[in-house]
N, C-alpha and C positions, 0 to 999 in steps of 0.2 A: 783391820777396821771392820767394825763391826756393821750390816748395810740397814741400810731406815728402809721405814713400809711406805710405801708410795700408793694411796687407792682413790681409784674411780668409778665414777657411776658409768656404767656401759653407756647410758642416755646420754647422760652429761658430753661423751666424750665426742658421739658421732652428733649430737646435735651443735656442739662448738668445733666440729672438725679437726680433733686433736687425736684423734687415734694413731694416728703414722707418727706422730711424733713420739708418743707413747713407747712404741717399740723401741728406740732410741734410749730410751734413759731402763731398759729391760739390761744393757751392758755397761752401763756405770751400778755406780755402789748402792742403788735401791732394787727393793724387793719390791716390783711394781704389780698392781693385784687390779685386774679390773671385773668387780662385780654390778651385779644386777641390780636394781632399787637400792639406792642406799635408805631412802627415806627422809633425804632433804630435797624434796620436792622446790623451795623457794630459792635454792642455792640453783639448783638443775636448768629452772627457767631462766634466771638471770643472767649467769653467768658462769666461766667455766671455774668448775674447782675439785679439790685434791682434798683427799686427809692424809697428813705429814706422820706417823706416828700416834696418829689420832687428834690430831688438832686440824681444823679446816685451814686452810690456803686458798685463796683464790684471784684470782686475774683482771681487773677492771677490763671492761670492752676494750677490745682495740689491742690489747697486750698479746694475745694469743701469733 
């Protein structure tokens, strides 16, 4: 099976305190990538989110 891209904003991640879990899905089947600016600034502040393959994903409050 072939593994899907998993990316995040480095901001996004420590400002929604999602990084420890991050690590976590680095030994299942994604290719987990965490970069710098992605350049969704309005995603970033809101709330936490992912590109799936290139498509955004993201978590209403409270889900994380």
């Amino acid at each position: 099976m072939e593994s899907r891209r998993l990316e995040f904003c480095a901001g996004n991640t420590m400002r929604h305190e999602l990084y420890d879990n991050l690590l976590k899905l680095k030994d299942k089947q994604y290719d987990v990538r965490v970069n710098g600016c992605m350049g969704r600034c309005r995603e970033c502040r809101e709330q936490p989110f992912a590109l799936l393959d290139g498509q955004v994903i993201a978590l209403e409050k409270g889900e994380a």
